[in-house]
N, C-alpha and C positions, 0 to 999 in steps of 0.2 A: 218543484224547487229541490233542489242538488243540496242532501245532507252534509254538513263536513265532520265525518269519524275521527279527525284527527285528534287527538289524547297528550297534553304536554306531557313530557317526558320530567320528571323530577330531577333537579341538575346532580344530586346526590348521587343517583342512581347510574345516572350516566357518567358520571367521577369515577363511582363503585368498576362500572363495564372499562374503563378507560384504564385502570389502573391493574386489570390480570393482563400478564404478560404472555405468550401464544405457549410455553412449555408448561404451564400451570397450567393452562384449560386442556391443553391434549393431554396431561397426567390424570388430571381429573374425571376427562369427560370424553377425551376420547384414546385411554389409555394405548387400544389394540391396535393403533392408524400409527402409534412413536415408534420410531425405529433411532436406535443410540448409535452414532458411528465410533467417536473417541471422545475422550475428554468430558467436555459440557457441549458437541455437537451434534444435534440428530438431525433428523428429516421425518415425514410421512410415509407411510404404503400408498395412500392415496395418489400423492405426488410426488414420484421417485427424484424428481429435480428440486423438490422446496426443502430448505436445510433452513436449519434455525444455531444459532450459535451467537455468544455476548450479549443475549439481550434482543438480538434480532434476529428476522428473517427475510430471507429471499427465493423467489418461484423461478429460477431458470428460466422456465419452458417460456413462460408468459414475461420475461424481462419488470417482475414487480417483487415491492417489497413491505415493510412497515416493522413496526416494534410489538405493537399489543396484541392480542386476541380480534379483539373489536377489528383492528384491520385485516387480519387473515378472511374474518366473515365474511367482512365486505367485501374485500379484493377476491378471493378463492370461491369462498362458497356462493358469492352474490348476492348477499343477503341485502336488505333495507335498513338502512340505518338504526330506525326503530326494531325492525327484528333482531340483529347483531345484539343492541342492547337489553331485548327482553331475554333472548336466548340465553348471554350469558347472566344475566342476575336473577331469571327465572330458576336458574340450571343450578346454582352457586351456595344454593341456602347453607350449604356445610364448609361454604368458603369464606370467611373474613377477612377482608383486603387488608393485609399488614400495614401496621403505621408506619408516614412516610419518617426512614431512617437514613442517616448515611452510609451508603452501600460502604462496604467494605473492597478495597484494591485488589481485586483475583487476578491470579496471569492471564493471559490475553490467550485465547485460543484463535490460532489461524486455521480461518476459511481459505484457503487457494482455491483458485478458478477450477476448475475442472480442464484436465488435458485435452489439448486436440488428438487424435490420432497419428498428426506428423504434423511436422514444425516448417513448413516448405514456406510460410507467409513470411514467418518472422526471420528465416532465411535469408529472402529477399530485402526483405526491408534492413535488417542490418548489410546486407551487402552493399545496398544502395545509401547506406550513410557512409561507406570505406571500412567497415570492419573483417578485417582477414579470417576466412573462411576457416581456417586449422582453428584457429581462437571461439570461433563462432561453435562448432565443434564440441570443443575442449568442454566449454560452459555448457550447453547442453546434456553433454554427459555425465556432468558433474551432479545436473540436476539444478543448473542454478538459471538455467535460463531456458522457458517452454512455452510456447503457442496454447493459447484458452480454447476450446472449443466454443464458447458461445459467442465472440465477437474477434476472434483469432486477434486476441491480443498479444503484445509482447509483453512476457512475465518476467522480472528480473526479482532473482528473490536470494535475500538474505539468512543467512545460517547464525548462530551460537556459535560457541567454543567447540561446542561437542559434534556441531553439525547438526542438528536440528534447526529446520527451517522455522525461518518468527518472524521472516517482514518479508511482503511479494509488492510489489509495483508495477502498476501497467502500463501500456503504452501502445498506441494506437498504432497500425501498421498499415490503414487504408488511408493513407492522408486527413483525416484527422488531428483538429489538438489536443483529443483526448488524453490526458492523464491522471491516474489514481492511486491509491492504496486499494490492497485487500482486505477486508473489514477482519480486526484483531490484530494486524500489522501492527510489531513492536519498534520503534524506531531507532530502541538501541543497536538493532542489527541490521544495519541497512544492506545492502548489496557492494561486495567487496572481492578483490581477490587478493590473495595475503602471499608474501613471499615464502619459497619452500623452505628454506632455512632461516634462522631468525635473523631478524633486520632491527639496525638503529636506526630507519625513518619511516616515515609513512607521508604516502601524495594523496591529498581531500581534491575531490570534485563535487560539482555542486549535484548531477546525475548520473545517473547509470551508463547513458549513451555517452556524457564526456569523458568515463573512468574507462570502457571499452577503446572510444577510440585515441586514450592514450596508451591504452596498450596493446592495439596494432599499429601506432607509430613507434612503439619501440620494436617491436617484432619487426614489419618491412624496413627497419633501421638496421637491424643484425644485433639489437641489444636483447642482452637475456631478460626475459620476462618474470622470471621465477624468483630474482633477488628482490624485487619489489613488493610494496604491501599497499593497497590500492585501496581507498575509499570514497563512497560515496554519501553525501550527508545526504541523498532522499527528497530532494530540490533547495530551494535559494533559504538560505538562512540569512536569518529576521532578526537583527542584534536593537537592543533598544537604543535609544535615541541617548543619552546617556552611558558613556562604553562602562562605568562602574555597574552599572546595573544590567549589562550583559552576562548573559552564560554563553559558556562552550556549547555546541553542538550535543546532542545527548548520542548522537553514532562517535563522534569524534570522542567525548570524555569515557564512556564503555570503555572503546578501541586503547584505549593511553591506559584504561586502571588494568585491563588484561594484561597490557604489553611495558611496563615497566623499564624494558631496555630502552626503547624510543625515545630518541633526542635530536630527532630533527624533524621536521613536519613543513612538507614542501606545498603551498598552495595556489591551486591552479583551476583559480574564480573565476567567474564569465569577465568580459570587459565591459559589462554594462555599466550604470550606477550601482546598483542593486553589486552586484559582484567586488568592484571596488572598494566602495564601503564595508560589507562583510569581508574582506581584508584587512583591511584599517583595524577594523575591529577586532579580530580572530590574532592578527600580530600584536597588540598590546595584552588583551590578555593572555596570551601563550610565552611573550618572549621572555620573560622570569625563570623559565623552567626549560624552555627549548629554544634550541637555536631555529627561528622561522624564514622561512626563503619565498620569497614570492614570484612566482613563476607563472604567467597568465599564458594562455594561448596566442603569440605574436603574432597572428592575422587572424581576422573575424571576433566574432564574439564569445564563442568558445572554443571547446576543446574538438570537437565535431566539425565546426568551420576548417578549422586549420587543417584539421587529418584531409578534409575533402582539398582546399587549397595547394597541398602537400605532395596528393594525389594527382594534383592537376585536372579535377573535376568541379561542377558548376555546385554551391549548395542550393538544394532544395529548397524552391519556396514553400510547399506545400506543409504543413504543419510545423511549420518552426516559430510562428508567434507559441508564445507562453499560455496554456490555458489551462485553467479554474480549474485545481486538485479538488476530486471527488472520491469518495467510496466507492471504486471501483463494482463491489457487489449489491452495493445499496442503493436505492433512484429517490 
């Protein structure tokens, strides 16, 4: 007869293992494997692709992720559930799990994708929504817009004042509905491109691809590009049900507390429900302080329909349903 060794685990214990987080046990236990890049971001020697940064981590190579110690074990090193947890609180005795407190608000450090070597996918895939080539260009050299090497996503990413990059967002370029954030993406800076000389207004969209393709409708139009301040709120804003108990957009109220002069705010929503409503909305609170113009995309649903329309081309069926914002670096 077939002994069974198996040994409950004390649920304290496994609380104890559950609660070190993956840069406390490599500090501790396996100091010489950290490697620090910037900020609060390292990675491993072991695995030149696994970075750890806000709390979490992610292993490139193998497309996996988690928060604590306990899953690095298991996922990385392949441990057994019961091993993971003896290892760490076998290992720990000099460690006492801090009491649980309220973390304190740290700035966000961004993880960006790792670059592809060339950007020829996402290339394509903006050319094939209508976005003018000089423009497509323009933003890459900028550095505001680059192809991932791991799933040759499209990267649209947002700056500061100073030009430091703090918010990336991806976007699927094989027909997929993929779309995400980069894990640390701050949303006060969403992706934008601002007029050369300063401006009294600013045009909100609701994404990146409708802010693009209204500004290769104004370039194949003969309109200057450079007098405009172009923002994107980073997808569909969610006003409550309730318009007193709405807020401003947190890209949109940043962008206004920078820009001071700004007194008109042109918006240019999908035509769905969802976009109409977040008009309604966005004009009662704003019109106190600014003059608001509402300005939709006059054919299709967005801004992206119409440029294709425009163009005299069919739009794509293939990823245009709306799909489920993920963490882009996180599974």
């Amino acid at each position: 007869m077939k002994t069974n060794n198996y040994v409950p685990l004390d649920p304290d214990v496994i609380e104890q293992a559950r609660r070190m987080d993956l840069l406390t046990y490599l500090q501790h236990y396996e100091p010489g494997n950290l490697v620090r890049f910037s900020g609060n971001a390292y990675g491993t020697k072991e695995h030149s692709s696994l970075k750890i940064s806000n709390g979490k981590w992610y292993w490139w190579a193998k497309g996996i992720g988690g928060v604590s110690a306990l899953d690095y074990l298991i996922k990385v090193k392949d441990y057994s559930f019961v091993e993971a947890v003896e290892t760490i609180t076998g290992r720990s005795a000099d460690w006492i799990p801090p009491p649980p407190v309220q973390k304190k608000e740290e700035p966000k450090q961004l993880l960006l994708p790792p670059k592809n070597r060339n950007n020829d996918r996402v290339i394509r895939y903006l050319l094939g929504r209508g976005i003018d080539r000089q423009l497509i260009d323009e933003c890459i050299a900028a550095g505001i817009i680059y192809e991932s090497a791991d799933y040759h996503n499209t990267v649209f990413v947002g700056k500061d004042e100073q030009g430091t990059p703090k918010y990336a967002a991806c976007r699927s370029t094989i027909g997929s509905n993929f779309k995400g954030d980069a894990s640390g993406s701050d949303k006060r800076y969403s992706f934008r491109l601002l007029a050369k000389e300063p401006s009294t207004s600013v045009h909100l969209f609701e994404a990146a691809i409708d802010l693009l393709s209204y500004a290769a409708y104004l370039k194949f139009g003969d309109r200057e590009l450079g007098t405009q301040n172009l923002l994107s709120l980073s997808g569909v804003y969610q006003p409550k049900q309730e318009v007193k108990d709405s807020k401003i957009p947190i890209a949109l109220a940043t962008f206004l507390k920078a820009n001071p002069n700004i007194k008109i705010i042109v918006l240019h929503l999908d035509n769905d429900k969802a976009g109409r409503v977040s008009t309604k909305v966005l004009s009662e609170l704003l019109k106190n302080n600014y003059e608001i113009i509402d300005d939709p995309p006059p054919y299709g649903k967005d801004v992206n329909d119409f440029l294709l329309s425009y163009l005299g081309r069919s739009v794509p069926k293939i990823g245009r349903e709306r799909g489920r914002r993920v963490d882009c670096l996180m599974v």
